[in-house]
C-alpha positions as CSV (number, residue, x, y, z in Angstrom):
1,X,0.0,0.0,0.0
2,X,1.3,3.5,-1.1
3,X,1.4,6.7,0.5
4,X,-0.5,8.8,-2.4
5,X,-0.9,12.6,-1.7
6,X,-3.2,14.9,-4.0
7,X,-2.8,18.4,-4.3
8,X,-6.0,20.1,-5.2
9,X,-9.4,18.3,-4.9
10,X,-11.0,19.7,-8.8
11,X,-12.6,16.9,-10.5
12,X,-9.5,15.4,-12.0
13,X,-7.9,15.4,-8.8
14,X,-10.5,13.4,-7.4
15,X,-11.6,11.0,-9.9
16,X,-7.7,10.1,-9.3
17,X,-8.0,9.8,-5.7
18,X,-11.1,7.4,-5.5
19,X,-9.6,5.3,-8.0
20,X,-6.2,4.7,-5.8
21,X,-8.1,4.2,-2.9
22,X,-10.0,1.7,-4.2
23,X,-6.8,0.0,-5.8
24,X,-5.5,-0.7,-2.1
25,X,-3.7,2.5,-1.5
26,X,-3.6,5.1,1.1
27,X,-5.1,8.7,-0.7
28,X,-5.3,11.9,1.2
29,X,-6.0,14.9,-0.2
30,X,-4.9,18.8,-0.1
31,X,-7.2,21.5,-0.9
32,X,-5.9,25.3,-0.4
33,X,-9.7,26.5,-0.3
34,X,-12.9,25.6,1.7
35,X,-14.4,23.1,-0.3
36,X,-13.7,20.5,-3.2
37,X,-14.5,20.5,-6.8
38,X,-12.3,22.8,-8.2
39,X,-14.0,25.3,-10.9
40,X,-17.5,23.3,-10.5
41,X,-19.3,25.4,-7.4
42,X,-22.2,26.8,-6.9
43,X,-23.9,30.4,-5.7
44,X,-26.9,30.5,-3.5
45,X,-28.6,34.0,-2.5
46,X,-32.4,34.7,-1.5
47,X,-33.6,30.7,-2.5
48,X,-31.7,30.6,-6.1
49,X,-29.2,28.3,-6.7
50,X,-26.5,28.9,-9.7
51,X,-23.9,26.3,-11.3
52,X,-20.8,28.8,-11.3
53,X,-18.7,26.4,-13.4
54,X,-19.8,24.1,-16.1
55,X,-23.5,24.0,-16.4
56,X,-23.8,20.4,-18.9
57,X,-22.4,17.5,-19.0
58,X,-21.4,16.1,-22.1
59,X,-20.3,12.2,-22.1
60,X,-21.2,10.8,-19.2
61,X,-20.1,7.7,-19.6
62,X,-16.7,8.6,-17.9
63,X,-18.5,9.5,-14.7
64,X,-20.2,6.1,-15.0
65,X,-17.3,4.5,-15.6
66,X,-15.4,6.6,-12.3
67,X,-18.3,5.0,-10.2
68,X,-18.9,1.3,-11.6
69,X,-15.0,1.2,-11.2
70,X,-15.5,2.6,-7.6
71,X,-18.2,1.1,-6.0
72,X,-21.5,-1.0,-6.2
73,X,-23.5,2.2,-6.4
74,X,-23.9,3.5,-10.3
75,X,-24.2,7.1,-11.2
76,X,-27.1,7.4,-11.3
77,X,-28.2,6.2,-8.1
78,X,-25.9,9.0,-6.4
79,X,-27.4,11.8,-8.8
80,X,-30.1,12.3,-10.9
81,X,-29.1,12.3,-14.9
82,X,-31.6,14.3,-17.4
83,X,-30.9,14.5,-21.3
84,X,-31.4,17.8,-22.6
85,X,-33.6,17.9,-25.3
86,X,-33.4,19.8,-27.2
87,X,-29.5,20.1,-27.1
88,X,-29.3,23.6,-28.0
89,X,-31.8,26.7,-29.6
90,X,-29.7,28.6,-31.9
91,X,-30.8,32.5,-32.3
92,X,-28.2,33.4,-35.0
93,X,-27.3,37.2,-35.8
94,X,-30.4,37.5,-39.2
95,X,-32.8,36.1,-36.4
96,X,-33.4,32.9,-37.7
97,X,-33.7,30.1,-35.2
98,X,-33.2,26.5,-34.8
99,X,-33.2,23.9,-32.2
100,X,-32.0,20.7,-32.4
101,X,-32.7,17.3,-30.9
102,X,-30.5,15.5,-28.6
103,X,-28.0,13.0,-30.5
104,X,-30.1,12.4,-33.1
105,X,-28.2,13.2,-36.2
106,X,-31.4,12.7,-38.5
107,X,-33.2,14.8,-36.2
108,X,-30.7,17.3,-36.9
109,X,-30.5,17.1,-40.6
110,X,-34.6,17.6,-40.6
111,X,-34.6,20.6,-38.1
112,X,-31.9,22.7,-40.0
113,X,-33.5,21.8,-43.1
114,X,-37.2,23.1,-42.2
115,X,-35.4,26.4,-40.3
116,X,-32.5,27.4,-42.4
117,X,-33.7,25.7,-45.8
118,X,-33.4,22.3,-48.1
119,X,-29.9,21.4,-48.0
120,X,-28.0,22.8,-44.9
121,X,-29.6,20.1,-42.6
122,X,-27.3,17.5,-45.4
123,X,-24.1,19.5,-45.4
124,X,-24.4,19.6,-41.4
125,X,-24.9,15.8,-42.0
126,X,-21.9,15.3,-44.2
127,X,-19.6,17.4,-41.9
128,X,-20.7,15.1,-38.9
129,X,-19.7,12.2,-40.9
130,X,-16.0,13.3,-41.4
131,X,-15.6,14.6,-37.9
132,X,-16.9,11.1,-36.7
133,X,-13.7,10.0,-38.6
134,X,-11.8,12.8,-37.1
135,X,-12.9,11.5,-33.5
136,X,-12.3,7.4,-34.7
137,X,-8.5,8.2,-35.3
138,X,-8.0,10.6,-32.4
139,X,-10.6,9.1,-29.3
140,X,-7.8,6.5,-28.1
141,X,-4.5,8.9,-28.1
142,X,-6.2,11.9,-27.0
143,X,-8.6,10.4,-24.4
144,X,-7.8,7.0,-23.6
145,X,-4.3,7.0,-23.4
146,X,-1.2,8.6,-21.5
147,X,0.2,11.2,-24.1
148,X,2.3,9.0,-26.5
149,X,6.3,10.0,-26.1
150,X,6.1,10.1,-29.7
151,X,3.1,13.0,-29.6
152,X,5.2,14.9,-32.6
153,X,2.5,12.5,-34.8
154,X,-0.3,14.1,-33.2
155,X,1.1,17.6,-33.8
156,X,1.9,16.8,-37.4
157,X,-0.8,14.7,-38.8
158,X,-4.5,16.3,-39.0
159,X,-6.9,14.1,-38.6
160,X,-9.7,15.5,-40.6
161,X,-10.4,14.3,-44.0
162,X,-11.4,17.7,-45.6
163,X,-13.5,18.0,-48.4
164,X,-11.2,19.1,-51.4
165,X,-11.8,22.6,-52.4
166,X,-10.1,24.9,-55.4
167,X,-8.9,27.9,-54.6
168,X,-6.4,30.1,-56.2
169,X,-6.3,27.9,-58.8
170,X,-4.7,25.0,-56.4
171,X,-6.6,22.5,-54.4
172,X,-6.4,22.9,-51.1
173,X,-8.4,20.9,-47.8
174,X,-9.1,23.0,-45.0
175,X,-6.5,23.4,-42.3
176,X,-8.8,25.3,-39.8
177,X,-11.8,25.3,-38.4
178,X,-12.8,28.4,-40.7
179,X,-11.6,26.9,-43.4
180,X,-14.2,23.7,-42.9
181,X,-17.3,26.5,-42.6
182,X,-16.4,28.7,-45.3
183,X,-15.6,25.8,-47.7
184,X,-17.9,22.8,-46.7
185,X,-20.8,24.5,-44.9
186,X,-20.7,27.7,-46.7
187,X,-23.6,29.0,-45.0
188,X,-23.1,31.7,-41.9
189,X,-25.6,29.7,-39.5
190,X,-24.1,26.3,-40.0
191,X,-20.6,28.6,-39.7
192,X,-21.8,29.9,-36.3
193,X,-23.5,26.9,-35.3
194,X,-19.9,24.8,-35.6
195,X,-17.5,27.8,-34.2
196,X,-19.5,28.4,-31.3
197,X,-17.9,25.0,-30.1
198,X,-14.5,26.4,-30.2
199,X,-15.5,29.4,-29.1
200,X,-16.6,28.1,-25.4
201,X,-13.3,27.3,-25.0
202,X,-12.4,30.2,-26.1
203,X,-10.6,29.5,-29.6
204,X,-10.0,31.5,-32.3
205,X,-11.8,29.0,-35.5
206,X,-9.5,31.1,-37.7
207,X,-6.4,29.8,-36.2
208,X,-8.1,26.3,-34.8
209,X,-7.2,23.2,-36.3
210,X,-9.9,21.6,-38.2
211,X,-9.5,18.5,-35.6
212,X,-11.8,20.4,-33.4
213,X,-14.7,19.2,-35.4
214,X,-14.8,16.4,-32.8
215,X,-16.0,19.1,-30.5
216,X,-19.4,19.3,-31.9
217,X,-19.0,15.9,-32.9
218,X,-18.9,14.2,-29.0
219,X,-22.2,16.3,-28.4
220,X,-24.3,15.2,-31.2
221,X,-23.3,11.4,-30.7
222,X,-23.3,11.3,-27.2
223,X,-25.8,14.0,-26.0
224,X,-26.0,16.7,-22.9
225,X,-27.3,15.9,-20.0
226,X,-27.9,17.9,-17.1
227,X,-27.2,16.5,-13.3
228,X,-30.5,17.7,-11.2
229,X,-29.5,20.0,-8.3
230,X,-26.9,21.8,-10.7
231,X,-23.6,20.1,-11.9
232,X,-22.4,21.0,-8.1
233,X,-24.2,17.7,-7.4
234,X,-21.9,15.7,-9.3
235,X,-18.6,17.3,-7.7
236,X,-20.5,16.6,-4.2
237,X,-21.3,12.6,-5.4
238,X,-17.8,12.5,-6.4
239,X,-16.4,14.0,-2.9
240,X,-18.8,11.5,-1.3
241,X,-17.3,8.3,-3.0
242,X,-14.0,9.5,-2.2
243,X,-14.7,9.8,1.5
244,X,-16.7,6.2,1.1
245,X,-13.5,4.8,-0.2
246,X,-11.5,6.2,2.9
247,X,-9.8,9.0,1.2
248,X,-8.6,11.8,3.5
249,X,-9.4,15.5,3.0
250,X,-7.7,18.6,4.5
251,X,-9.5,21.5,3.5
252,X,-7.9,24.7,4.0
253,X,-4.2,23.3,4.0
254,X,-2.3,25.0,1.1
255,X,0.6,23.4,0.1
256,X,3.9,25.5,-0.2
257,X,6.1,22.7,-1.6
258,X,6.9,19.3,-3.1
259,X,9.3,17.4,-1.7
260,X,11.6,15.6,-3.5
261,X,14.6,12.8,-2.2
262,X,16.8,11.6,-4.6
263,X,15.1,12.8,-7.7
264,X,11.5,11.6,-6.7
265,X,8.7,13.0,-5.4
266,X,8.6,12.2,-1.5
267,X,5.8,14.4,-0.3
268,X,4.6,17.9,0.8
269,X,5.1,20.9,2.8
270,X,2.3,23.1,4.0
271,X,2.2,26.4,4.2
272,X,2.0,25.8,7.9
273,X,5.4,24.3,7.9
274,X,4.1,21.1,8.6
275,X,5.4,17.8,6.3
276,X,3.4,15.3,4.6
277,X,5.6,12.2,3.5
278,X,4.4,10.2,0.2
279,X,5.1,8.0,-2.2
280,X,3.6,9.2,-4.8
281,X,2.1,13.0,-5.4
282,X,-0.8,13.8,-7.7
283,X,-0.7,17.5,-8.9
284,X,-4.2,18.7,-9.7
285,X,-3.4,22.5,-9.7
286,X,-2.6,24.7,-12.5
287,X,0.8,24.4,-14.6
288,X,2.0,27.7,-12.8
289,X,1.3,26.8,-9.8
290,X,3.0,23.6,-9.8
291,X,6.2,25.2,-11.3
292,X,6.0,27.4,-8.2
293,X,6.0,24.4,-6.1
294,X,8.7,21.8,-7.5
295,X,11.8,23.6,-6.5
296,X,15.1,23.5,-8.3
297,X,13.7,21.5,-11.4
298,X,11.0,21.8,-13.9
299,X,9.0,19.3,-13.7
300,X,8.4,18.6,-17.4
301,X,11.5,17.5,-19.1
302,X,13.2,18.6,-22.2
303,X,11.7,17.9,-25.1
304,X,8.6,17.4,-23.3
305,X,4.9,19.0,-25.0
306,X,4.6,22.6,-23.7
307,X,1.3,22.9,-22.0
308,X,-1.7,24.8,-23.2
309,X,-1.6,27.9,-21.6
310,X,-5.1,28.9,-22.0
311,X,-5.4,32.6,-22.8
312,X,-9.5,32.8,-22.5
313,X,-11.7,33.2,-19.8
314,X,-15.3,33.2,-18.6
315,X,-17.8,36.1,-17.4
316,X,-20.8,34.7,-15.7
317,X,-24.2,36.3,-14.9
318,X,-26.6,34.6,-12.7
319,X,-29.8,36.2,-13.2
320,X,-32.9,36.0,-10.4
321,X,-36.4,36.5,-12.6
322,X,-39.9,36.5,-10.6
323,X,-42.7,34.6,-13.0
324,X,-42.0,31.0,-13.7
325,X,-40.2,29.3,-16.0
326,X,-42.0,29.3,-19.7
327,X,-43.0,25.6,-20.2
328,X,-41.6,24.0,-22.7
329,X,-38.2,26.4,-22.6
330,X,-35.3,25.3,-24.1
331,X,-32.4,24.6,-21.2
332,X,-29.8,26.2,-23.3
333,X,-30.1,28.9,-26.0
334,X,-26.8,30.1,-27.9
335,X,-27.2,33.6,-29.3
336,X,-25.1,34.4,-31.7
337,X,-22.7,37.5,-32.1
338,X,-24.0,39.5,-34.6
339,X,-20.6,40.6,-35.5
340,X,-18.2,37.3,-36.0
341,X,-15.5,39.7,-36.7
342,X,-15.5,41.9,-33.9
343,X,-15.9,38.8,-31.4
344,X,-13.0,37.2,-33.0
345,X,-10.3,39.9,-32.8
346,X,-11.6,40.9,-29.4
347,X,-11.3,37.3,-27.8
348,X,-7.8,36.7,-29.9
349,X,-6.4,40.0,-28.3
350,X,-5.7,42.0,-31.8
351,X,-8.2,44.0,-30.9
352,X,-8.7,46.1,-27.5
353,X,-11.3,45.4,-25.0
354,X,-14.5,42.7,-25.0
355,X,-16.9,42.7,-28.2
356,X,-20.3,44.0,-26.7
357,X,-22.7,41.9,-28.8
358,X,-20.7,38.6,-28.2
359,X,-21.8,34.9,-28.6
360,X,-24.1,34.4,-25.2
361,X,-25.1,31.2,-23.9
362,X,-28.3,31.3,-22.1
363,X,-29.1,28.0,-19.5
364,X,-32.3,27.9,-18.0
365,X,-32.2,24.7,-16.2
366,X,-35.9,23.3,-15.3
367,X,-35.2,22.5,-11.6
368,X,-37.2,23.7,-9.3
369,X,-34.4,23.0,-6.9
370,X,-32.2,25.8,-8.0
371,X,-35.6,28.8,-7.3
372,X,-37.2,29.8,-3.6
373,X,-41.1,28.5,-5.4
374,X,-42.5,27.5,-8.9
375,X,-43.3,31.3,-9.3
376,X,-39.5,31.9,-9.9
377,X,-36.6,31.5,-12.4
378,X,-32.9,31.2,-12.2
379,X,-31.1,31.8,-15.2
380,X,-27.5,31.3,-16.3
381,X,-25.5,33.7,-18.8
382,X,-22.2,32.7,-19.8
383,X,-19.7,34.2,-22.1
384,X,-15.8,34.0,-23.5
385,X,-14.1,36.8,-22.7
386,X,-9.6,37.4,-22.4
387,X,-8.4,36.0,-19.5
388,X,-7.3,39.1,-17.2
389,X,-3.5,38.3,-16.2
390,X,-3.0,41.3,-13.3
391,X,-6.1,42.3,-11.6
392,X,-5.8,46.3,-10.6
393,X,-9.2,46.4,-9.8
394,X,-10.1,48.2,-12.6
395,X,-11.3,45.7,-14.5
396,X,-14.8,45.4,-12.1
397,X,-16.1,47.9,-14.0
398,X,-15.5,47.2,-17.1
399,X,-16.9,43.5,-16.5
400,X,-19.8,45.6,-14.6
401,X,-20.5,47.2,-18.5
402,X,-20.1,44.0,-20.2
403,X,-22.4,42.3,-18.4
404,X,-24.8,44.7,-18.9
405,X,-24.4,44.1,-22.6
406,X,-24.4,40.0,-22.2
407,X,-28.2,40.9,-20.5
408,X,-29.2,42.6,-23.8
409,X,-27.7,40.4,-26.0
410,X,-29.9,37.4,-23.6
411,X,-33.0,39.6,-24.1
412,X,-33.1,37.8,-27.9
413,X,-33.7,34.4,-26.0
414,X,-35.9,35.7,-23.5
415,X,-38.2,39.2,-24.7
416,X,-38.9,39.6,-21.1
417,X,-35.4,39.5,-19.1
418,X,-35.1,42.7,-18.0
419,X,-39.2,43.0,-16.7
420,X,-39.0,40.2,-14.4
421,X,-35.5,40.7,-13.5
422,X,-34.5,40.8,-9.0
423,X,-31.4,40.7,-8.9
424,X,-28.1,39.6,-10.8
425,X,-24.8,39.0,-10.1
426,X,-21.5,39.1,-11.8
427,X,-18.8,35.8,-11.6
428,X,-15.9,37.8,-13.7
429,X,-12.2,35.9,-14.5
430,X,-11.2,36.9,-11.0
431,X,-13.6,34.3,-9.3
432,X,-12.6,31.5,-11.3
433,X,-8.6,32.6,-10.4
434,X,-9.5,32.5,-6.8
435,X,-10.7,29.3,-7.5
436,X,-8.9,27.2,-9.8
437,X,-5.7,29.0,-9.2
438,X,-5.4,29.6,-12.9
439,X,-3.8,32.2,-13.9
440,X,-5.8,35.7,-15.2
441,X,-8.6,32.9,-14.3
442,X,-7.8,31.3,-17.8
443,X,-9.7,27.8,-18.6
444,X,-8.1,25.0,-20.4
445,X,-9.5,23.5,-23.6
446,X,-9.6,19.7,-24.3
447,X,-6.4,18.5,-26.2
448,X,-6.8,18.4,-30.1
449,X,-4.4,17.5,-32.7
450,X,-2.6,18.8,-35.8
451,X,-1.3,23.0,-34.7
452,X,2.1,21.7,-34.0
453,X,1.2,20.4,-30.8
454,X,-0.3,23.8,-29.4
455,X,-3.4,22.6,-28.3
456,X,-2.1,19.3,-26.5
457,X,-1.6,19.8,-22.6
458,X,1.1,18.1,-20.2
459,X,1.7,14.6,-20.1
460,X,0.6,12.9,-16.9
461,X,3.9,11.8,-16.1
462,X,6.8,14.4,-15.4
463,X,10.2,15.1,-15.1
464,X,10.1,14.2,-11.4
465,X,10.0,10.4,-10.6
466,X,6.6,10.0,-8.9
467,X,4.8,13.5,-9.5
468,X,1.8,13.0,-11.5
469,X,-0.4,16.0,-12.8
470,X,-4.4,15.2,-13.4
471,X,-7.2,17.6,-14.6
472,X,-7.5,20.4,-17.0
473,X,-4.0,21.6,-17.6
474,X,-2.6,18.0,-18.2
475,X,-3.1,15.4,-20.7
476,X,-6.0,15.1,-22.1
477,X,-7.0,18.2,-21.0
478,X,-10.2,21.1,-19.9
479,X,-14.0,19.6,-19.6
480,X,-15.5,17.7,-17.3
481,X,-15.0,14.3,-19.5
482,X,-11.7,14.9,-19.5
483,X,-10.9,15.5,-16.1
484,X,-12.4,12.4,-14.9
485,X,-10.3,11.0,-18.0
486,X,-7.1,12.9,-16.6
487,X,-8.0,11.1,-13.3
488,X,-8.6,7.7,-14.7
489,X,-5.1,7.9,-16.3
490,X,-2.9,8.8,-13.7
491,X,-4.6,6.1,-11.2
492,X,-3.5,3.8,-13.9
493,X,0.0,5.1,-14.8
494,X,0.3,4.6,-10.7
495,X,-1.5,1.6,-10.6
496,X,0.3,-0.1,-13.2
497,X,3.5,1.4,-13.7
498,X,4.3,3.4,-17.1
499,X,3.7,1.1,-19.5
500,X,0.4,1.9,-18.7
501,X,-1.5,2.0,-22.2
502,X,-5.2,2.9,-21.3
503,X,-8.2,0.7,-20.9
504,X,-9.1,-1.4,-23.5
């Protein structure tokens, strides 16, 4: 039985931590804040109750996995799973709408058709098709597997079998994510409709491989669901299975140091000054933060993939309406910016400040959990903005405007917002900084290939015999999915030793 110590107790983190437990070893856990689960919390004021981090969950099937691998109890008999359906409405920026049906490709193909007109529901269609080949030769090295030593193949190769398409005189197959709209979906709706994927992460499409077409991909074949309670009820399920499985939290206890003896990771010091000797240590912080704590090494070697150091943020608005919510209200609405342009350059930084009419997702969960009585709704606004690397103070204010401007823009996907309107409050980058750690309160992407390696993250392993990084910022990167993937690695790379290769 190993001594296993965990910095950080985000999802990653512990998806890691019930695993080893449950694989014989001894698991304790280090969080600097108050409570566990990382970016996923949750805001209560006056009766309403607002998912602060990620509001959907895409792919369940990892958490399944995490808890049929864990314990007799499933999922869902430790929280209560709902599909969304419809996935998504779409206002885009001429007006025209469209909602489309929970993985159901068909269903897809007919809605766009009757909204947008004959034929954009089949080049949707087609699209889907090729990035379902995109996600067959990338699922197992990007998600299933530690990050191969060799990644230089997943930097070079893109894995997206473009459509070719003369220009210039040449034929050429779209490199980017741009490319794949403006040469294979042509129309601006279907464009919107397949950036706004990168765009929650906050990538630029026009510099975005064309390997993130598995990003809308994973959501039309495997659905969103919604966890009832808020998405806070999975972190709390996860917590719970930890502590079932005997792993020990410290909450509050910051951790100033990793200690290292003979070139391998032998523990902790906390910023107490106390010690906590290990055998192995699980890193579940940010990339910066972890450099700060290794001393007198890197902990990535050389020649080692550079992690993604996510440049893009999140600005939040939790919205308290009186009247009920509408029956038959979609659960998420994505408005769309009405200038593509302006959003682009203002999120990429070649432009100053935060587009005002920006993309805007609207979630309006139906849960009457979340509101004080039936005669109340709580609504989500979320949008991409820069993440904010020094925090004067200033920048309140400036948030303060733009979230005034992400309430107009909502007012598209509900004509009565601002009447029935209490109270709102504004989450800006600084929150999820406080949180996470994160730096200018950036948030990591999932890895994707091709882009010379830019958009992989960390492998799991480092530099330091028996430091281990999980969630986010490492291999295979942001998203709930793959956290608990992240987690489900390193337990395994521990477990197993490194030649580790993934489940089968």
């Amino acid at each position: 039985m190993a001594r296993i110590a965990v910095i950080g107790a985000g999802m990653g983190a512990m998806a890691a931590a019930a695993r080893l437990a449950v694989a014989g070893h001894r698991v304790a856990v280090y969080e600097r804040t108050e409570t566990y689960g990382g970016a996923v919390r949750r805001f209560e004021r006056d009766g309403f109750g607002f998912d602060t981090g990620p509001g959907l969950l895409p792919l369940p099937a990892v958490y399944r996995d995490l808890f049929v691998k864990t314990g007799k109890e499933p999922l869902e008999a430790c929280v209560e799973l709902v599909q969304v359906d419809p996935s998504a409405r779409h206002v885009f920026a001429d007006g025209t709408e469209v909602s489309l049906p929970n993985a159901s490709r068909a269903g897809i193909v007919t809605a766009l058709d009757e909204a947008l007109g004959v034929g954009t529901g089949g080049r949707w269609g087609d699209f889907l098709v090729r990035a379902r080949e995109a996600w067959d030769r990338t699922r197992r090295p990007l998600l299933e597997e530690p990050l191969w030593p060799n990644w230089q193949v997943l930097a070079e190769r893109e894995p997206y079998p473009a459509v070719p398409h003369k220009r210039f005189l040449r034929t050429r197959r779209a490199g980017t994510l741009a490319e794949v709209g403006a040469w294979e979906l042509r129309d601006p709706r279907l464009v919107a409709l397949l950036e706004s994927h990168a765009l929650a992460y906050g990538l630029d499409p026009r510099a975005t491989p064309a390997s993130a077409a598995v990003l809308p991909y994973l959501e039309h074949a495997f659905g969103v669901w919604y966890v009832r309670g808020g998405i806070r009820e999975l972190a709390r399920a996860v917590y719970e299975r930890c502590v079932a499985r005997k792993v020990e939290f410290s909450f509050g206890a910051e951790v100033s140091g990793v200690l290292e003896e003979d070139g391998r990771a032998a523990g902790l010091e906390l910023a107490d000054g106390s010690v906590v000797e290990a055998d192995f240590v699980v890193s579940g912080v940010a990339p910066g933060v972890l450099d700060r704590l290794v001393r007198g090494t890197a902990p990535r070697g050389e020649g080692e993939v550079v992690p993604q150091r996510g440049a893009a943020s999140r600005l939040t608005v939790l919205l308290a309406l009186r009247g009920a919510r509408p029956e038959g209200a979609a659960h998420r609405t994505v408005v769309h910016a009405e200038d593509r342009e302006a959003e682009l350059d203002a999120l990429s930084g070649t432009a100053r400040g935060m587009a005002a009419r920006a993309t805007v997702t609207v979630l309006r969960p139906d849960d009457p959990g979340l509101v004080p009585d039936p005669g109340y709704e709580a609504i989500t606004l979320t949008s991409t903005v820069p993440a904010q690397p020094d925090w004067s103070g200033a920048e309140s204010e400036v948030f303060a405007r733009h979230a005034e401007d992400l309430i107009t823009v909502a007012e598209r996907a509900v004509p009565d917002l601002r009447d029935r309107l209490l109270w709102h409050e504004v989450r800006t980058p600084a929150a999820i900084a406080a949180e996470t750690g994160a730096q200018g309160g950036a948030v990591p992407a999932p890895a994707l290939a091709a882009a010379e390696g830019r958009l992989l993250h960390a492998s799991n392993s480092t530099a330091v015999s028996g430091l281990f990084t999980v969630g986010g910022w490492s291999h295979p990167g942001g998203g709930l999915p793959h956290a608990g993937m992240s987690g489900a690695l390193v337990a395994g790379l521990i477990v197993e030793g490194p030649e580790f290769r993934g489940s089968q």
